[in-house]
C-alpha positions as CSV (number, residue, x, y, z in Angstrom):
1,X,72.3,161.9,88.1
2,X,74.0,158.8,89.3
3,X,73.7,155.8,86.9
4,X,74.2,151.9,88.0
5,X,77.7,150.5,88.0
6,X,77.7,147.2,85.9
7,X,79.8,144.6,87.8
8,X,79.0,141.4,89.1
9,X,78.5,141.5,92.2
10,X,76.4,138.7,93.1
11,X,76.2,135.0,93.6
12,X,74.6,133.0,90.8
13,X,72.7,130.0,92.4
14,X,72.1,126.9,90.9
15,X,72.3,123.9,92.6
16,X,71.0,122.9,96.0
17,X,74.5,122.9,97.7
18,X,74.8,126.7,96.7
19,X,70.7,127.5,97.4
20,X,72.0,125.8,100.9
21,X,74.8,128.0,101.7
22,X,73.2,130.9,100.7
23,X,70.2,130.3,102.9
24,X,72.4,129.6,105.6
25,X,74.5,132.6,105.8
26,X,70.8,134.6,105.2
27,X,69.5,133.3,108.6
28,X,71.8,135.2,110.4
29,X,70.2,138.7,109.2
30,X,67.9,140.7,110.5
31,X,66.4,141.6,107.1
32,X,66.6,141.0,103.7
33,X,65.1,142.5,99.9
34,X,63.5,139.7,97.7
35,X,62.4,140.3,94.2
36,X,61.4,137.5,91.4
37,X,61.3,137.7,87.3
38,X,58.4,135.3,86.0
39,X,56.6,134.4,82.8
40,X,53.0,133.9,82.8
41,X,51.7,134.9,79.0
42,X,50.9,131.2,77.9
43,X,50.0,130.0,81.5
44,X,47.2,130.3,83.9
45,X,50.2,129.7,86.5
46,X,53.1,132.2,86.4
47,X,56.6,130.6,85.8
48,X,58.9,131.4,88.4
49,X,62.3,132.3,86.7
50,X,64.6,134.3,89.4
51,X,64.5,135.0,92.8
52,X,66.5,137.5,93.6
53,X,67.8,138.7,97.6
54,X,70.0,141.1,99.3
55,X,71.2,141.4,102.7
56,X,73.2,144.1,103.4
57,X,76.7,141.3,103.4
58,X,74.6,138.7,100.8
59,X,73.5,139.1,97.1
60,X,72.0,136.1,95.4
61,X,70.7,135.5,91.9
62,X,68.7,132.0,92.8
63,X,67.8,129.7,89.2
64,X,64.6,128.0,90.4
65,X,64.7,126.1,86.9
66,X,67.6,124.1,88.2
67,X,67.2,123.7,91.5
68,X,65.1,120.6,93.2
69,X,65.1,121.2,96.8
70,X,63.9,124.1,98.3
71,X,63.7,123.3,101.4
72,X,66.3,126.1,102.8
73,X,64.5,128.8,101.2
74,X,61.0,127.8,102.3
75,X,62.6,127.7,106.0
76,X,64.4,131.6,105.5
77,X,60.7,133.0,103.7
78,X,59.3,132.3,107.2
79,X,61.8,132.5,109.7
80,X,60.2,135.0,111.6
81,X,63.6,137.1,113.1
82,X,63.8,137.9,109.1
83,X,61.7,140.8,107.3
84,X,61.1,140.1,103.9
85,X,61.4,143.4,101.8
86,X,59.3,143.9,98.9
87,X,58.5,146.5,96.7
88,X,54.2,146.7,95.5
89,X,54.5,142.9,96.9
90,X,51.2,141.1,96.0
91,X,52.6,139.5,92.7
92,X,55.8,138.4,94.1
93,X,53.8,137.0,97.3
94,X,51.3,134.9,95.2
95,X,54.0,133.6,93.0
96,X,55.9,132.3,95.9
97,X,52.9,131.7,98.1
98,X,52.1,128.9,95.1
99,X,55.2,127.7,94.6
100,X,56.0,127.3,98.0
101,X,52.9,126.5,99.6
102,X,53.4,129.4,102.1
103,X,53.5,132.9,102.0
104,X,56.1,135.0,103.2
105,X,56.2,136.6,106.6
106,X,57.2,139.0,108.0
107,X,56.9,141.2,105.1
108,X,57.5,145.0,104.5
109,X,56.5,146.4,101.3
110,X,58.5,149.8,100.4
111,X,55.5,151.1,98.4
112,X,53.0,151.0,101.3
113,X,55.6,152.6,103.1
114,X,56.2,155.4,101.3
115,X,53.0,156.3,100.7
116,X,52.3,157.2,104.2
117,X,55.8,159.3,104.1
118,X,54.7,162.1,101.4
119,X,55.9,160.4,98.0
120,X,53.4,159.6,95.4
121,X,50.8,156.9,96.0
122,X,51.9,153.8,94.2
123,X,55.4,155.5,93.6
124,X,57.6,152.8,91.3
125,X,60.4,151.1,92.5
126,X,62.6,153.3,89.8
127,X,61.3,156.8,91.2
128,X,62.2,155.4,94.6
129,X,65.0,154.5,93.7
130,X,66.2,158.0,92.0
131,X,64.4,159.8,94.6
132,X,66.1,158.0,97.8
133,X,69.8,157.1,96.3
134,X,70.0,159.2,93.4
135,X,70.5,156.0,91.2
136,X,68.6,156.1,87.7
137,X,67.9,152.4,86.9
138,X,67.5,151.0,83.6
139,X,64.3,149.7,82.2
140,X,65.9,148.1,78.1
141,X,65.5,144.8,79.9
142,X,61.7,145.1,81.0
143,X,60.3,142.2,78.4
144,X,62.7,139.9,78.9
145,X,62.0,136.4,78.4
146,X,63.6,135.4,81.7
147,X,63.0,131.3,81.6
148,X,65.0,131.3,79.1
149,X,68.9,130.1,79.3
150,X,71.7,131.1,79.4
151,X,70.5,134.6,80.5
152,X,72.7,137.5,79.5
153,X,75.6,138.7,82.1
154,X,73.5,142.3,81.7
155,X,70.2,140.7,81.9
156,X,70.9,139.1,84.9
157,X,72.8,142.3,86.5
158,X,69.5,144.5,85.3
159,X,67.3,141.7,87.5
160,X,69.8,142.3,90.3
161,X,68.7,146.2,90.4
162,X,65.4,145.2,91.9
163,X,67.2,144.3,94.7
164,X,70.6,146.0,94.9
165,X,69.0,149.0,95.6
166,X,66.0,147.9,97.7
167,X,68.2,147.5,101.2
168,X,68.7,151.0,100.8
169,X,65.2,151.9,100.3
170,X,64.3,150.0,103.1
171,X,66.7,152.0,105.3
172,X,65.5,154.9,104.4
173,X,61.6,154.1,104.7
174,X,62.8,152.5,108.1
175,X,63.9,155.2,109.7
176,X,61.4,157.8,108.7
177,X,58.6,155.6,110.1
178,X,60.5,155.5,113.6
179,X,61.0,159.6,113.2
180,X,57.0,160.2,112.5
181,X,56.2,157.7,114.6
182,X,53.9,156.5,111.4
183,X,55.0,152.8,111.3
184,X,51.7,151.9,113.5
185,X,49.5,153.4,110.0
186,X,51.0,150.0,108.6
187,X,51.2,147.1,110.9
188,X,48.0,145.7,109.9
189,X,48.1,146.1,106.2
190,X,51.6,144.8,106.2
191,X,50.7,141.7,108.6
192,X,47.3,141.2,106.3
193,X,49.9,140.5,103.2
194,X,51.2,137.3,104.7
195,X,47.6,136.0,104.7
196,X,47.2,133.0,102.2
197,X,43.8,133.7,101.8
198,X,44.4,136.7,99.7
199,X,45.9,134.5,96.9
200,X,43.8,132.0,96.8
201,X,40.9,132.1,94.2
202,X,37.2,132.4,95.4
203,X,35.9,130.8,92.7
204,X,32.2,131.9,93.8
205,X,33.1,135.7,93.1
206,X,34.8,135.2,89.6
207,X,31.7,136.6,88.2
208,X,32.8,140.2,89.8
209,X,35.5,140.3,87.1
210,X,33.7,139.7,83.8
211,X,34.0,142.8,82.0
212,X,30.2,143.4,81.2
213,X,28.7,141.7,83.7
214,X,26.3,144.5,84.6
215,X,24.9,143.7,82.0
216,X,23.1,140.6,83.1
217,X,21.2,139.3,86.1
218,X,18.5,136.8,87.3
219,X,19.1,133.8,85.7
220,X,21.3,134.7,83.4
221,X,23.7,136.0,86.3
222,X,23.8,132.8,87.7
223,X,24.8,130.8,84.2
224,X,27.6,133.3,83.7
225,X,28.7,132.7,87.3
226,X,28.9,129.1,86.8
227,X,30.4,129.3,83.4
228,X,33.5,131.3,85.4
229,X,34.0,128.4,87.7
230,X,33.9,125.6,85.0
231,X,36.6,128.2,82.9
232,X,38.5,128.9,86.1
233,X,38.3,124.6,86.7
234,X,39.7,124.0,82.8
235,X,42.3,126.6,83.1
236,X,44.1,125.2,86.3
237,X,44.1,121.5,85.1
238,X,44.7,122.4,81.7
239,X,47.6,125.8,82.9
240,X,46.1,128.0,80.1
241,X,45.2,131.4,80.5
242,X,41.3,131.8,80.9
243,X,40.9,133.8,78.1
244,X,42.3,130.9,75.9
245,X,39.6,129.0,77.4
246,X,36.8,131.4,76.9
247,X,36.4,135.3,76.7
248,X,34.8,137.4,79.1
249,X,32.8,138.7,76.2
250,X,31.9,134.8,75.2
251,X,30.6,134.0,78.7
252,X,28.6,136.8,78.8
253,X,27.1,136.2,75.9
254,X,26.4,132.6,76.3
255,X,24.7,133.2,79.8
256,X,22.4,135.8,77.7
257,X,21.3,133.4,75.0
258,X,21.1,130.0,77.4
259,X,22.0,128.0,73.9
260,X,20.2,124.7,74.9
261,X,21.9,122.7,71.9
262,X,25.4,122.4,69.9
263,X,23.8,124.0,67.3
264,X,23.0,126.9,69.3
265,X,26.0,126.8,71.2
266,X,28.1,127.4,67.8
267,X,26.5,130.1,66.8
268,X,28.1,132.4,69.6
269,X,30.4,134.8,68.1
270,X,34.2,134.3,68.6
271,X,33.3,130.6,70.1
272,X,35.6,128.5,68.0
273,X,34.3,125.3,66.5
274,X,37.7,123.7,68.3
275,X,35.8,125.0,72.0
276,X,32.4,123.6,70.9
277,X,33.6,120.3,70.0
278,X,35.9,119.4,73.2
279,X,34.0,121.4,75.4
280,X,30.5,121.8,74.2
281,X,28.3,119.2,76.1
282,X,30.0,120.5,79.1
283,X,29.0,124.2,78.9
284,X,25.4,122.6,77.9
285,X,25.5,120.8,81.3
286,X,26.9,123.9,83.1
287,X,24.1,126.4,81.6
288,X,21.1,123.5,82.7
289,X,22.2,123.3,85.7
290,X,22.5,126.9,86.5
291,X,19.2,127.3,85.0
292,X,18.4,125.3,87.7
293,X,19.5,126.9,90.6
294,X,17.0,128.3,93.3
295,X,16.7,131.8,92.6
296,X,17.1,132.8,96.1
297,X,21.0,131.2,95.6
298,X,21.5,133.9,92.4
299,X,24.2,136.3,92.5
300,X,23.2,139.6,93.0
301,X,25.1,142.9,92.0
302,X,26.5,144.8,94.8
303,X,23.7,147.2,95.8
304,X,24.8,151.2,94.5
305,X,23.4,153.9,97.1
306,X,23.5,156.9,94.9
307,X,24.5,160.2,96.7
308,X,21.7,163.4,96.3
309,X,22.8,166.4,95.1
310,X,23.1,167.8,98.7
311,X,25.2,164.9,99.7
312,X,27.2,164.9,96.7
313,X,27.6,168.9,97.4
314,X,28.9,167.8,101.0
315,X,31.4,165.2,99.5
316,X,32.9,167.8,97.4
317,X,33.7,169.7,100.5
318,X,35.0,166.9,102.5
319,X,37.3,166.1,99.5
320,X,38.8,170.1,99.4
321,X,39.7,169.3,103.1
322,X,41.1,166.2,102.8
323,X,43.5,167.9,100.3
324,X,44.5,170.3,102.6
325,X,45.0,167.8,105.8
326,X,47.5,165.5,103.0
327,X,49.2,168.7,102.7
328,X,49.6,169.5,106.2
329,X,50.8,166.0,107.0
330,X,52.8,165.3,103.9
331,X,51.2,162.7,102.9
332,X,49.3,161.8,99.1
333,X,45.7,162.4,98.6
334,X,44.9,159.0,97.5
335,X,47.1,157.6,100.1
336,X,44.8,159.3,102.7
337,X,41.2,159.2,100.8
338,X,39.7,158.6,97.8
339,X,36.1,160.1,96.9
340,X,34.7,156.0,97.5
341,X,36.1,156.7,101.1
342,X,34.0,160.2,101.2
343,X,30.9,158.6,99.7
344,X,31.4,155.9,102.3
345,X,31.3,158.4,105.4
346,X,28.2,160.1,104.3
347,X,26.4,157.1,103.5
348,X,27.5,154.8,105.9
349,X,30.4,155.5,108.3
350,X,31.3,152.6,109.0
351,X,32.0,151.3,106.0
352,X,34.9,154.1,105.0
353,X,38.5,153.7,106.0
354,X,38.3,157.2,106.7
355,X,36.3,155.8,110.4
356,X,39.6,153.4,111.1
357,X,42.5,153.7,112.2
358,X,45.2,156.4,111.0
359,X,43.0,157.8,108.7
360,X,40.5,158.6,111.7
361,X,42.9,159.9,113.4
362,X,44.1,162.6,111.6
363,X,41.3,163.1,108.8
364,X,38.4,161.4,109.8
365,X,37.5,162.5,113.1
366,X,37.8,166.2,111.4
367,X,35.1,165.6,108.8
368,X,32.7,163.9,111.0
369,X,32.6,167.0,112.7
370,X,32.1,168.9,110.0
371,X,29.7,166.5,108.5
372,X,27.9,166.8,112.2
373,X,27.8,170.8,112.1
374,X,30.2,171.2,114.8
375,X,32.5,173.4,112.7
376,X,32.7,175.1,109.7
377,X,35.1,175.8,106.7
378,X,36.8,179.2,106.9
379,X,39.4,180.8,104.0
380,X,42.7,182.2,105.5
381,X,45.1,183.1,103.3
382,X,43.7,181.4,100.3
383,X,43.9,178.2,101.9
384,X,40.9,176.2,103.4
385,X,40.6,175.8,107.2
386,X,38.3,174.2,109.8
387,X,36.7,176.4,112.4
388,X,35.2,175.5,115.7
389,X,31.7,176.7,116.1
């Protein structure tokens, strides 16, 4: 097993002039793998430390801590004759998507790719790595603190990794898509990850996320749903995580009591004093007016359709063949269905991503068939097998 050669073999960029020249000799590819290093433990924002990109002639370590204009990056990151490799890309999107003020695009993230080409579902870059190039990567560098400077000569070689390798992936990915003709599976998910929506916050769902929320409802649904925004509100101005702000556990516990005075508000476990005196007549305003809300405007919890035992015996079925059609086409389980998808198609069709698409195509159309009575499963073999009727 092949191991990384250590040499430098990258620009360091640090200045505009150099982010300039860079970005100017980038233009003229046809694609290009971007990775970034950040720090977000003591911030609701994440600190952008690195950006790091490879062409197949350029390889650039870009210090956004030093540079002030941005301005040819921001142009490459949407020049649209450019693909923007990723690897699992939703973190490095939103981090550049707010730094920026624009999200990348085109984009082509390796993971999705090779989850439709028969490696495991949500594969790391590392496996991909040693899997498509033979290349063991190194992980000793995995909690660096990368804001802070000078950075190591190893450190900064270790960052390059996510990258130097990446083109290569890409290649590979590339042309097996062409050869299965499965490239179409992706096109939409791949053109939804350049949607800004996607990393902006919907402050009127932040409820969903409170571990515990099941717990409550009515009233108290509606308190704790509020108490998420005005958290979510102090968090951005103030750029501290939310859980320095308030717990989930806190909020849920406040919007059960409705604490209608200081008093009561301080007697919430794990609410500091230091919480109660900056912010107390605040959250007193926030749970009065939630109180007041029209109850026809309270959240409610998504409603659960429960499958019978009959229709739970039928999604056990439908799962056994969706095994064996991921065998047959090479492709991972999860990648093709999960038992959510299964539930969805019994219950309501619609609804599953097993009735869209690639999935329909060579799963679904199968199991509605099945699910319909117009076949049946037969054993040949020891393996599982649809028959006509």
């Amino acid at each position: 097993m092949n191991s990384p050669e250590r040499q430098q073999d990258y620009d360091y960029i640090d200045d505009n002039a150099g982010l300039a020249r860079f970005c100017s000799a980038l233009a003229q590819a046809p694609y290009c793998a971007i990775d970034t290093e950040f720090i977000r433990e003591s911030t609701y924002y994440p600190e952008l430390a690195l950006i790091q990109i490879a062409s197949e002639d350029l390889l650039g370590c870009i210090d956004p801590l030093t540079i002030t204009d941005f301005t040819p990056l921001s142009e490459i990151l949407v020049r649209q004759g450019l693909v923007k490799v990723f690897h699992s890309c939703s973190q490095d999107l939103e981090i550049l998507y707010q730094k920026f003020g624009q999200v990348p695009s085109p984009v082509f993230d390796t993971q999705l790719a090779a989850a439709v080409l028969g490696y495991n579902h949500q594969i790391s870059y590392a496996d991909l790595v040693q899997q498509i190039t033979g290349v063991q990567l190194e992980k000793k560098h995995t909690r660096a603190n990368w804001t802070r400077r000078p950075l190591s000569e190893d450190e900064l070689d270790y960052a390059m990794d996510d990258v130097r390798y990446l083109m290569s992936v890409y290649q590979e990915l590339n042309d097996k898509l062409e050869s299965t003709h499965r490239r179409s599976w992706i096109e939409k998910d791949l053109l939804a990850m350049s949607n800004a929506d996607n990393y902006e916050v919907d402050q009127a769902q932040l409820w969903q996320r409170l571990r515990g929320v099941q717990k409550l409802k009515g009233k108290n649904l509606q308190i704790a749903s509020d108490l998420c925004r005005w958290r979510e509100q102090v968090a951005q101005r103030q750029n501290r995580p939310r859980r320095w702000i308030a717990k989930d556990d806190v909020i849920i516990e406040i919007a059960r009591r409705k604490p209608e005075s200081l008093e009561a508000l301080s007697k919430i476990p794990e609410l500091s004093d230091k919480v109660v005196k900056r912010h107390g007549e605040k959250l007193l305003q926030v749970i009065a007016e939630a109180a007041r809300t029209d109850p026809a405007q309270w959240p409610q919890h998504n409603r659960i359709n429960n499958l019978n035992s009959r229709q739970m015996a039928l999604g056990d079925c439908l799962m056994a063949l969706c095994r064996v059609i991921s065998e047959q086409n090479s492709i991972a389980l999860a990648t093709l269905a999960t038992r959510k998808d299964i539930d969805n198609l019994i219950l309501n069709q619609k609804s599953s991503r097993l009735a869209q698409g690639w999935r329909f195509d060579m799963a679904g159309e199968q199991l509605l068939e099945f699910i319909h009575g117009q076949s049946s499963i037969g054993v040949e073999d020891q393996a599982l097998k649809l028959d006509p009727k």
